[in-house]
C-alpha atoms as one frame of an Amber mdcrd trajectory, in Angstrom:
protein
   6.546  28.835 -37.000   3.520  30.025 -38.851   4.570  32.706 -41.516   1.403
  35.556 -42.769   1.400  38.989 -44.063   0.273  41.581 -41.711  -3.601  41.844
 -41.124  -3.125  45.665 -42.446  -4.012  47.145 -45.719  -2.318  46.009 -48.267
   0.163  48.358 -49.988  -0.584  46.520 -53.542  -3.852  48.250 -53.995  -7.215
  47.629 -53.156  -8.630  43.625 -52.853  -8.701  40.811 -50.318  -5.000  40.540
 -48.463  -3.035  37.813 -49.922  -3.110  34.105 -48.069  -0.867  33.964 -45.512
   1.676  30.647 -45.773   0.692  27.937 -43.247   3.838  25.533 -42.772   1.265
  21.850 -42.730   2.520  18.088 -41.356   0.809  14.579 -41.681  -0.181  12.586
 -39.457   1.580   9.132 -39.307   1.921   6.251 -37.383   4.093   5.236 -35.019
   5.130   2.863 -32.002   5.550   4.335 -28.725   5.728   3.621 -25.303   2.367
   4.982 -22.983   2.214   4.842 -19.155  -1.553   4.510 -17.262  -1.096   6.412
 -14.283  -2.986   5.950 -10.599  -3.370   7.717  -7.379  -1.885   5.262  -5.134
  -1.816   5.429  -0.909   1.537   3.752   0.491   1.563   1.434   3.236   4.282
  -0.644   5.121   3.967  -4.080   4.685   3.294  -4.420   8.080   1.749  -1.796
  10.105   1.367  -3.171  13.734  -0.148  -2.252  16.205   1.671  -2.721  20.023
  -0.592  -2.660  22.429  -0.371  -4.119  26.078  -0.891  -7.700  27.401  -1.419
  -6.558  30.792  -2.960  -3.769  32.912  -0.427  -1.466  34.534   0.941   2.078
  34.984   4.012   3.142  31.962   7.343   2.984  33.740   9.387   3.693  31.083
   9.195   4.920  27.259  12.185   3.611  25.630  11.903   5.375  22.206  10.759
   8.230  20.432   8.725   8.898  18.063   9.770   8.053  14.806  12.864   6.012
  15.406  14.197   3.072  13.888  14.089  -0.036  16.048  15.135  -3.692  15.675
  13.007  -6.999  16.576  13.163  -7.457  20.151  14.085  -3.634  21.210  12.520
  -2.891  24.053   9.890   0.051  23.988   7.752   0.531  26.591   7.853  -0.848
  30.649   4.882  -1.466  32.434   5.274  -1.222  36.421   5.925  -5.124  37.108
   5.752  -4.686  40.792   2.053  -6.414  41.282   3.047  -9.047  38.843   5.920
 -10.137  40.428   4.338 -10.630  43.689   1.760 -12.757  41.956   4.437 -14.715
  40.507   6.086 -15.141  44.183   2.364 -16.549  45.243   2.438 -18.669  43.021
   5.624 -19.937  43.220   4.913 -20.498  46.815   1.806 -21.930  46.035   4.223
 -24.480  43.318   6.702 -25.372  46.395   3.865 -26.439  48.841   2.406 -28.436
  46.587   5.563 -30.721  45.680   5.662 -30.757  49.353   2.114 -32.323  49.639
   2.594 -34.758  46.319   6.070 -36.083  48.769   3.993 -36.976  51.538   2.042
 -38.713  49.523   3.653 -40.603  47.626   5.953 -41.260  51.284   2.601 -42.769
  52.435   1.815 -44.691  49.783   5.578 -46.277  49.730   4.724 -46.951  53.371
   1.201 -48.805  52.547   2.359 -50.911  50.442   4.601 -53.611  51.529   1.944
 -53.444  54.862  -1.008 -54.840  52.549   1.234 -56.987  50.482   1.844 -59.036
  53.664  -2.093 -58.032  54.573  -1.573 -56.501  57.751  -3.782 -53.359  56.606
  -6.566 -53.425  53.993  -5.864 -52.341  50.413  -8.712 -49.626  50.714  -5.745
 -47.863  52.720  -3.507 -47.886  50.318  -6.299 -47.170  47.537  -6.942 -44.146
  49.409  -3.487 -43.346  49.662  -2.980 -43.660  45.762  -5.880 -41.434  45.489
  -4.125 -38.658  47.776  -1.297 -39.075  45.670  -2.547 -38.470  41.998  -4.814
 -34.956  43.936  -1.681 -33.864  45.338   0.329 -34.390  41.755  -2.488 -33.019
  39.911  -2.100 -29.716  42.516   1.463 -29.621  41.468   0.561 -29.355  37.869
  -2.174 -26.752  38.294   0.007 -24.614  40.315   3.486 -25.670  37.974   0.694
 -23.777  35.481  -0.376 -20.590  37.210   3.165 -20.205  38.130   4.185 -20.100
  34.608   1.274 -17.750  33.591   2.514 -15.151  36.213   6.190 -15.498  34.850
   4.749 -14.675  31.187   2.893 -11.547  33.077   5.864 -10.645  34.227   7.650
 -11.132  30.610   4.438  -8.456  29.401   5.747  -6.042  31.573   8.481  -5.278
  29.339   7.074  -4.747  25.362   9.431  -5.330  22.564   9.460  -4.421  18.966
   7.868  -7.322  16.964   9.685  -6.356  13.726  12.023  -3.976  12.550  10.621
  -0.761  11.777   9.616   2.851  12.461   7.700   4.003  15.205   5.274   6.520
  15.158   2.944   8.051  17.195   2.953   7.863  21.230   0.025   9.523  22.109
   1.112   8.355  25.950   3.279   9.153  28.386   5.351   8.268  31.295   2.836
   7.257  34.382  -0.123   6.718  32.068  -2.329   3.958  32.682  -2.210   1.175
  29.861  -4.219  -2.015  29.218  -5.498  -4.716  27.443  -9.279  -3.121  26.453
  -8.150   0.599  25.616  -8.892   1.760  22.410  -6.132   3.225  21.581  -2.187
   1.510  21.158   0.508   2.431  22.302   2.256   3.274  18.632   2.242   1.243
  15.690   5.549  -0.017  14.071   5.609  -0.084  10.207   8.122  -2.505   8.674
   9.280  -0.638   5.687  11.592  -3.505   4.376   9.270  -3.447   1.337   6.409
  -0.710   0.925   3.070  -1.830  -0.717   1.383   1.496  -3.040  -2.412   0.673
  -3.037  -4.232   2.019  -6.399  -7.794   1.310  -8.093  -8.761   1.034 -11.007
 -12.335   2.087 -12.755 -14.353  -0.422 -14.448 -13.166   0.730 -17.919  -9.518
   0.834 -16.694 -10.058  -2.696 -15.767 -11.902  -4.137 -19.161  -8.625  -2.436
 -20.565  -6.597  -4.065 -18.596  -7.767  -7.416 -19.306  -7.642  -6.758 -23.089
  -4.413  -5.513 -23.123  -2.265  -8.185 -20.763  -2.061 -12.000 -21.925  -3.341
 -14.845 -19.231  -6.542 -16.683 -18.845  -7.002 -15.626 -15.004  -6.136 -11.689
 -13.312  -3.681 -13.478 -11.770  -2.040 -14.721 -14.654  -2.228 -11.120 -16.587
  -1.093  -9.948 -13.407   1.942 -12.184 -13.995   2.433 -10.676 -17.561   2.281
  -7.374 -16.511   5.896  -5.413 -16.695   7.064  -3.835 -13.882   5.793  -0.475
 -12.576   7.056   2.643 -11.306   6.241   4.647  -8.586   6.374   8.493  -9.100
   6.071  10.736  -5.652   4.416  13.657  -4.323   7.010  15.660  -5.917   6.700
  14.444  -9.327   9.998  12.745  -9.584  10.340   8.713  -9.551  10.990   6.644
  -7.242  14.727   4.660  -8.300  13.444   1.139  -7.705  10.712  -0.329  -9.605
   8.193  -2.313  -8.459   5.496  -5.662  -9.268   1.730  -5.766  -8.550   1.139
  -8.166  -6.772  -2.684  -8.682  -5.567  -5.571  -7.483  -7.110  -8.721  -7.268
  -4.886 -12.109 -10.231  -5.765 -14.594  -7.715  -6.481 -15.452  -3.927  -7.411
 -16.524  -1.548  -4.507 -19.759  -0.779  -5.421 -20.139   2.402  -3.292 -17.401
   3.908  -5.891 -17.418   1.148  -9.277 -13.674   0.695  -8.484 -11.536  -2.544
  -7.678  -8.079  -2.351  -5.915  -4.329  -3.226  -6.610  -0.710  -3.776  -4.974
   2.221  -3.021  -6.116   5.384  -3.778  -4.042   8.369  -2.194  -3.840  11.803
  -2.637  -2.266  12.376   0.210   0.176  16.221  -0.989   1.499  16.821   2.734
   1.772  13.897   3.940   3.706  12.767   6.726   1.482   9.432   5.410   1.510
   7.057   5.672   4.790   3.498   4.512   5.507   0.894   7.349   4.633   2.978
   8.668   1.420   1.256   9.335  -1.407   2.131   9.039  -5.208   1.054   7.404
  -8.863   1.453   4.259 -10.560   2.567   4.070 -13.888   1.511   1.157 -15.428
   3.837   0.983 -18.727   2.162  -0.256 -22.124   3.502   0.107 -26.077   1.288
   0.668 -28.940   2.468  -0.875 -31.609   0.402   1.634 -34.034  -0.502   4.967
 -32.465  -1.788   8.238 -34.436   0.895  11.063 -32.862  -0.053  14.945 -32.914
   2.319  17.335 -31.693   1.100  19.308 -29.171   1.794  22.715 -30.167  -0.581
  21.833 -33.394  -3.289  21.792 -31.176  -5.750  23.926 -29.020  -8.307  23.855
 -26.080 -11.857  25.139 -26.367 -13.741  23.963 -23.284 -11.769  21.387 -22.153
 -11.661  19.607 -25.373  -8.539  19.535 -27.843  -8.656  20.530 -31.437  -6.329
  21.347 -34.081  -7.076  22.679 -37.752  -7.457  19.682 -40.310  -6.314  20.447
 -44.175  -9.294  18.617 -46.267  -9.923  18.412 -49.816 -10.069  21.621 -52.000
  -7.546  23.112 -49.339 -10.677  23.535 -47.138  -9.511  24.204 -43.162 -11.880
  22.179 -40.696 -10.946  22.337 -36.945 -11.832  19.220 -35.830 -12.050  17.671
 -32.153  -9.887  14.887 -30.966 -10.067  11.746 -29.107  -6.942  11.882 -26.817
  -6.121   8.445 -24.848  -2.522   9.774 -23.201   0.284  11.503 -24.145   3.993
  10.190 -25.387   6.735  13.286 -25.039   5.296  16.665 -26.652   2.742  14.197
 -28.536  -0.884  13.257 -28.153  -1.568   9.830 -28.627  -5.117  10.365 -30.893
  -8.094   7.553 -31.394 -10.277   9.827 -33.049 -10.881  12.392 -34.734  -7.979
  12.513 -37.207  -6.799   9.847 -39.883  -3.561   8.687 -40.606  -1.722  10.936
 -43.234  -4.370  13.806 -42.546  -2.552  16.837 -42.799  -2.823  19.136 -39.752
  -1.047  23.046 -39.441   2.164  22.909 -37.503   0.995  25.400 -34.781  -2.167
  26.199 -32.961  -3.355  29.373 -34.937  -4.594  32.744 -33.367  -4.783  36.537
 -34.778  -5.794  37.491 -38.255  -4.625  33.699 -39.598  -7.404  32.511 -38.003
  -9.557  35.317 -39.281  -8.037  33.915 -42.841  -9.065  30.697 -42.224 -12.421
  31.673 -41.031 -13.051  33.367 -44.265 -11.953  30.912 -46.460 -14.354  28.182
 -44.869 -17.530  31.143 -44.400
């Protein structure tokens, strides 16, 4: 605490009122630990879309909104109705066929022995062989079309892709669905692991490269430690997490370049469209430290009063590059072992030390 006399008269007897005692520190240096903190978007690492294969009328929603579902749950049901009859067509289509690829390959079992013993020409039984390879090429082409209408019939019925979360439905039972609307059905976000999207500015990212080891971004990528993730609500998310992926190039509408980090969300805290900060964690082997309460704002920059020689009082702007506890972490402005007052100063000590420097 800073100790002075009151700004009153003083009972002594006329004179200037006697210096008030300002408790001082010096600065020193330290190690410490310092966290670079970004704005980060989370995303599943899958978001996907589910949209229909085929045109039809929704039967049946089989989930809500939000739920959890497992690969292979059903969710929606087109009406299958005109599908199915397309797959009886062609099934019929199949059958007759194979009945047309029997007769003839009957006729050309019945042709041959007659022109090995040359009682009928071979064009006969050329002709025959010809009807037989058209009729078992039919039986393929409609073995095919058959099969496509059984997969139609398959689309009728969508399933979960993944497990996940749904979200949105903006449909409804009896709505029409298909394959060229805009809009899906929902989209399913696999939240197994959660991916937190950040940028960096160009400066952040010549910093970057100076401070991590590795030839290549990938390989200071490698060195980097792990990060954490700290939510909307300022606390921090239990698990941490890598980065993974850092984009080719900067965006030049903005001078930024982007980054992944991945994290492990077993417990499903963490949902696509959350937002939070990465903190990036770094140590300075040699940092200048000024307590906080030594300091003060004028106009958005940070000053505290500096003791120089002949006792002299300069208050002298600072160079802040983060914080570590109640500390600013100071690259200018201040040398080591300059000796600062303990506490920001107001009332008639700074009137004191006004007058001493006037």
């Amino acid at each position: 605490m800073v100790i002075y006399n009151s700004c009153g008269q003083s009972n002594a007897g006329p004179g200037a009122p006697p210096a008030p005692e300002l408790p001082v520190i010096s600065v020193s240096v330290e190690p410490v630990n310092t966290y670079n903190e970004f704005t980060a978007a989370l995303q599943g690492s899958r978001d996907i879309e589910i949209r229909p294969q085929v045109d039809g009328y929704l039967e049946a929603i089989y989930v809500d909104e939000g739920a959890y579902v497992r690969k292979g749950q059903p969710l929606f049901k087109i009406d299958a109705r005109p599908y199915r009859e397309q797959l009886n067509t062609a099934t019929a289509v199949w059958l007759s066929a194979k009945a047309a690829l029997e007769n003839a390959a009957i006729n050309v079992s019945k042709l041959t022995p007659l022109v090995q013993n040359n009682v009928v020409s071979d064009v006969q039984l050329r002709s025959a062989k010809a009807a037989y390879n058209a009729a078992q090429a039919n039986v393929t082409q409609a073995q095919a079309q058959m099969q496509s209408a059984k997969i139609n019939v398959g689309y009728t019925t969508i399933t979960a892709p993944a497990d996940g979360y749904v979200g949105s439905i903006p449909f409804k039972t009896g709505s029409l669905a298909g394959k060229t609307q805009p809009e899906a059905l929902t989209v399913l976000s696999e939240n197994k692991e959660v991916h937190a999207y950040f940028t960096m500015s160009e400066v952040d990212f010549i910093n970057f490269k100076d401070d991590f080891e590795g030839a290549t971004i990938q390989e200071k990528i490698k060195h980097l430690p792990q990060v954490e993730l700290v939510l909307a609500d300022n606390t921090v998310y239990p698990v941490k997490g890598r980065v993974e992926l850092a984009q080719g190039q900067f965006d030049k509408s903005n001078g930024t370049i982007s980054f992944r980090a991945t994290f492990n969300n077993s417990s499903g805290l963490l949902r696509s469209g959350n937002t939070g900060k990465i903190r990036i964690p770094s140590q300075a082997d040699k940092a200048l430290l000024v307590p906080q309460e030594a300091t003060f704002e004028v106009q958005d920059k940070v000053f505290v009063y500096a003791l120089a020689d002949s006792n002299k009082v300069i208050g002298t702007p600072l160079s802040v590059a983060g914080t570590s506890g109640r500390s600013y972490i100071v690259t200018k402005g201040i040398k080591r072992a300059t000796r600062l007052f303990t506490r920001a100063l107001t009332g008639c000590a700074t009137a004191w030390l006004s007058s001493q420097n006037s």
